[in-house]
Each structure stands twice: as C-alpha cells, then as structure tokens.
DSSP file (Angstrom, degrees, kcal/mol; ACC not computed):
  #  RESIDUE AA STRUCTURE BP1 BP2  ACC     N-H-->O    O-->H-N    N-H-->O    O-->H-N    TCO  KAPPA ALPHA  PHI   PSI    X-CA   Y-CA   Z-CA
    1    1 A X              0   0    0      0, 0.0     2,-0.1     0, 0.0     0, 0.0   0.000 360.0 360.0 360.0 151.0  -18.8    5.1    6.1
    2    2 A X        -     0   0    0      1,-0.1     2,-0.3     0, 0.0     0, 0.0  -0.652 360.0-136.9 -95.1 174.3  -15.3    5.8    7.4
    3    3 A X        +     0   0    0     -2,-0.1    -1,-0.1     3,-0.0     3,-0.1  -0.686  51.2 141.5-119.8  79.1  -12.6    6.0    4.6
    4    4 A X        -     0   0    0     -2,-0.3     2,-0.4     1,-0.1     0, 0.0   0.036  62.4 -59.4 -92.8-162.2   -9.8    4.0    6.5
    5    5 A X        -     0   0    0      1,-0.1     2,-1.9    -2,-0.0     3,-0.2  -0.808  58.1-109.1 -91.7 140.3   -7.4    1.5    5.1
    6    6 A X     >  +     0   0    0     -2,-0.4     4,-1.6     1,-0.2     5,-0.2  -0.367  42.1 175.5-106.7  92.8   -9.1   -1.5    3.6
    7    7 A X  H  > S+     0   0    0     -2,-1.9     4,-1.6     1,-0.2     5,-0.3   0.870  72.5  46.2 -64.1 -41.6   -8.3   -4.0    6.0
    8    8 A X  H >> S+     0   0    0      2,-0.2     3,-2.0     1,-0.2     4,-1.4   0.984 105.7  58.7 -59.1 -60.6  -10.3   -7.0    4.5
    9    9 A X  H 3> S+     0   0    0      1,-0.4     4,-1.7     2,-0.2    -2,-0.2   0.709 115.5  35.6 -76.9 -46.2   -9.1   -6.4    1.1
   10   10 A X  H 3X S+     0   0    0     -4,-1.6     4,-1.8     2,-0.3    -1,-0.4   0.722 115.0  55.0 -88.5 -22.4   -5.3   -7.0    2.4
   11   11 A X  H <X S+     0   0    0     -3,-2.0     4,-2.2    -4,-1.6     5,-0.4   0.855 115.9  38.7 -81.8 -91.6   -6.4   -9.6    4.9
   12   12 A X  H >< S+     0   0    0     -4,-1.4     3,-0.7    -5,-0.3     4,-0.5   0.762 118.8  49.6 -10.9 -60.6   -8.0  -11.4    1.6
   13   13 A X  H >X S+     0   0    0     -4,-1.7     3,-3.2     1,-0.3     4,-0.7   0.959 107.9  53.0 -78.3 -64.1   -4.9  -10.3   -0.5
   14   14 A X  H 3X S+     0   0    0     -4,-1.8     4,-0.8     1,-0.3    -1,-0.3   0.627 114.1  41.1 -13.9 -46.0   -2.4  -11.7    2.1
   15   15 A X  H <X S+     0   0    0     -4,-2.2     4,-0.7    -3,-0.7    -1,-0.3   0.464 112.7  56.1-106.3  15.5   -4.0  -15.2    2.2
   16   16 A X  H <> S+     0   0    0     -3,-3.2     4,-0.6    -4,-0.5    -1,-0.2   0.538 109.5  43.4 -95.3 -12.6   -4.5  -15.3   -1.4
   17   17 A X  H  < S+     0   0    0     -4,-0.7    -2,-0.2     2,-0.2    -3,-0.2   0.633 112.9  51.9 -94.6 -14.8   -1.0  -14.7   -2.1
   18   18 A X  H >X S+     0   0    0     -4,-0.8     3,-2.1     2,-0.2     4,-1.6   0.926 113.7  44.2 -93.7 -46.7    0.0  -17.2    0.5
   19   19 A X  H 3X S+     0   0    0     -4,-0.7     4,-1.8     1,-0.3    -1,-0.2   0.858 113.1  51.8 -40.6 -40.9   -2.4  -20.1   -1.0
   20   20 A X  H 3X S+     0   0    0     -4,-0.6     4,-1.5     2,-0.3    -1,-0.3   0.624 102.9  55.9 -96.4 -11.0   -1.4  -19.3   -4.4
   21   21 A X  H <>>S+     0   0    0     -3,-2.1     4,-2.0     2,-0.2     5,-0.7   0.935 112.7  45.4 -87.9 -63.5    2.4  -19.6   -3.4
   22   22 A X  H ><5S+     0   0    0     -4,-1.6     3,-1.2     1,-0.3    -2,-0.3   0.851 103.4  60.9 -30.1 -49.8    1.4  -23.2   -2.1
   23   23 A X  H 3<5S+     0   0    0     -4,-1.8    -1,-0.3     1,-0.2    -2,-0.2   0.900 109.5  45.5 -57.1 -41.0   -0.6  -23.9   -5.3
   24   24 A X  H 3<5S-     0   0    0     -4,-1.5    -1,-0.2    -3,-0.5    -2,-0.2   0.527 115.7-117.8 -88.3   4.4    2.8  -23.4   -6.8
   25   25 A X  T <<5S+     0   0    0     -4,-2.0    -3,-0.2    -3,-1.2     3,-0.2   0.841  80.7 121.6  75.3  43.7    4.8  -25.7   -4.2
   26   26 A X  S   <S+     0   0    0     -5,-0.7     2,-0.3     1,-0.3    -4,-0.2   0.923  87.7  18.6 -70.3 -61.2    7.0  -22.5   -2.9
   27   27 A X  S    S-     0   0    0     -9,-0.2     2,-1.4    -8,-0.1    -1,-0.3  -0.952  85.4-123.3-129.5 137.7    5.5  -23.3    0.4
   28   28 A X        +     0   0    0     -2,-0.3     2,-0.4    -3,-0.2    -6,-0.1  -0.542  50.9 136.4 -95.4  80.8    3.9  -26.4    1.7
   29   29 A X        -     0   0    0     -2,-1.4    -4,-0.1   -10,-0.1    -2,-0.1  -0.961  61.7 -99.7-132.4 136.7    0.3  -25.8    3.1
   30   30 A X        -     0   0    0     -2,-0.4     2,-0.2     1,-0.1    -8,-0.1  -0.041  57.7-158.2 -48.8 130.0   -3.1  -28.3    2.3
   31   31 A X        -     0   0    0     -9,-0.1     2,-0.3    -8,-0.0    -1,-0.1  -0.644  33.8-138.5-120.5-176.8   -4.6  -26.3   -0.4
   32   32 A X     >  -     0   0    0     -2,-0.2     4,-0.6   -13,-0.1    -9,-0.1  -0.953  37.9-131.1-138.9 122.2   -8.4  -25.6   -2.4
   33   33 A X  T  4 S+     0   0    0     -2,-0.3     4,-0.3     1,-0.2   -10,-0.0   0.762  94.0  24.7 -69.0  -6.0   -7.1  -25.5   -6.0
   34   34 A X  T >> S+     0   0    0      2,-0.1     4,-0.8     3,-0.1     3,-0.8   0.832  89.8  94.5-112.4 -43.0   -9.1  -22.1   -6.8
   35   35 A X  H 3> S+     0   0    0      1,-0.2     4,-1.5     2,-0.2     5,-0.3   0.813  84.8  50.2 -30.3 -79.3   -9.5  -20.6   -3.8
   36   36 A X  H 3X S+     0   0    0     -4,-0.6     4,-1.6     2,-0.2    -1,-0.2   0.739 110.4  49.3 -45.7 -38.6   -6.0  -18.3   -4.3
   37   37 A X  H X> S+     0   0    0     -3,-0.8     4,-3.0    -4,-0.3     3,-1.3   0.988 113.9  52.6 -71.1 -85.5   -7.0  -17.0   -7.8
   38   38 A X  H 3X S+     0   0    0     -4,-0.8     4,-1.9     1,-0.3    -2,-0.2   0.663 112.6  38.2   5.7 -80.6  -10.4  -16.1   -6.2
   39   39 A X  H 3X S+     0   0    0     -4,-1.5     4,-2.6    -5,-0.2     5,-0.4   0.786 109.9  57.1 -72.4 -18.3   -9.4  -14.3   -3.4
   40   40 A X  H <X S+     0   0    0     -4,-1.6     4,-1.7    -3,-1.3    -2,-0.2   0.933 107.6  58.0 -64.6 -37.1   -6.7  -12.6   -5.1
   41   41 A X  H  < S+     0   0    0     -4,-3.0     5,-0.4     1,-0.2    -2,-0.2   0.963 111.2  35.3 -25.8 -83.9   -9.6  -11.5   -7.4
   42   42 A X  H  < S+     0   0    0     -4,-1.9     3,-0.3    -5,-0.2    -1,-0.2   0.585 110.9  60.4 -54.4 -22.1  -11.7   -9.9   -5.0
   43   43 A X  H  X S+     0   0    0     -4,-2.6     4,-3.3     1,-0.2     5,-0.4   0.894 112.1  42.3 -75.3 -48.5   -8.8   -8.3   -2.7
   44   44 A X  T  < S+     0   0    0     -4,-1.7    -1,-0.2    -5,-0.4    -2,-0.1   0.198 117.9  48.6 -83.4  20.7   -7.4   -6.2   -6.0
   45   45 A X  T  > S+     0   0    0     -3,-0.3     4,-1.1     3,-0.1    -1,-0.3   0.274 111.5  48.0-129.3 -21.5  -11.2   -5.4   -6.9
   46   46 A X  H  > S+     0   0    0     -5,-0.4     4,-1.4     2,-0.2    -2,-0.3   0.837 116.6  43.7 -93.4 -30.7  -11.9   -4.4   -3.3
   47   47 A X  H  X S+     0   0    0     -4,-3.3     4,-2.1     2,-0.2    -3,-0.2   0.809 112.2  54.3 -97.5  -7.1   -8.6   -2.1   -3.4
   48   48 A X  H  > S+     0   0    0     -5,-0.4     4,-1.6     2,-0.2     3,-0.3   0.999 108.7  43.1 -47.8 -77.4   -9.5   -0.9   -6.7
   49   49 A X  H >< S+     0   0    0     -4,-1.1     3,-1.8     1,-0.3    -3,-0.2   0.893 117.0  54.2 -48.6 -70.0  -13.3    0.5   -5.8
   50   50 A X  H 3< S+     0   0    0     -4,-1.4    -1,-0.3     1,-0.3    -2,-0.2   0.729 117.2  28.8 -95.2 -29.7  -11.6    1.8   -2.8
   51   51 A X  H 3< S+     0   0    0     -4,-2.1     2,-0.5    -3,-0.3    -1,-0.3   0.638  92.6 114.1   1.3 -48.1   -8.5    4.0   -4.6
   52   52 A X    <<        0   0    0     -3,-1.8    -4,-0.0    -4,-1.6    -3,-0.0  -0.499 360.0 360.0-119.0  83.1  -11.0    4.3   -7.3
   53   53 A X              0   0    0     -2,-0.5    -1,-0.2     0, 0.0    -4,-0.0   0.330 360.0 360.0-147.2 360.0  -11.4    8.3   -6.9
C-alpha cells in the first residue's frame, strides 16, 4: 500500500468543515443536519490511523 498523503481523509475533512460552518449559518449552503459532525469524525480518525506510528 503506498504511504502518501491521505487525500480522502482531507477531501472528507474539507467538506465537513465546510457543512458544519453552514450548520452554524457562517456560510449559506442546503445542509443534512449530521452529515458535518460525521464526516469530520471519520476524516480525523482516518488521519489519526494514518500518523498513528
């Protein structure tokens, strides 16, 4: 497996930060009320495990 930079994880963290900034009416985009907390989840557990040495 190569050991690159963990391009999903930031792709994930990117649109989780941008959702959750909506959730809080920073920025005005049609939202999923969970959806940001969710991905934000998984992005910082996906760059954990991959740090995680």
């Amino acid at each position: 497996m190569k050991q690159g930079f963990p391009t999903f994880a930031a792709i994930l963290l990117i649109i989780g930060a941008i959702w959750l900034l909506s959730d809080l009416k920073i920025i005005q985009i049609v939202n999923i009320p969970w959806i940001p907390v969710i991905l934000l989840v998984v992005a910082i557990g996906m760059l954990y495990n991959h740090y995680k040495k």
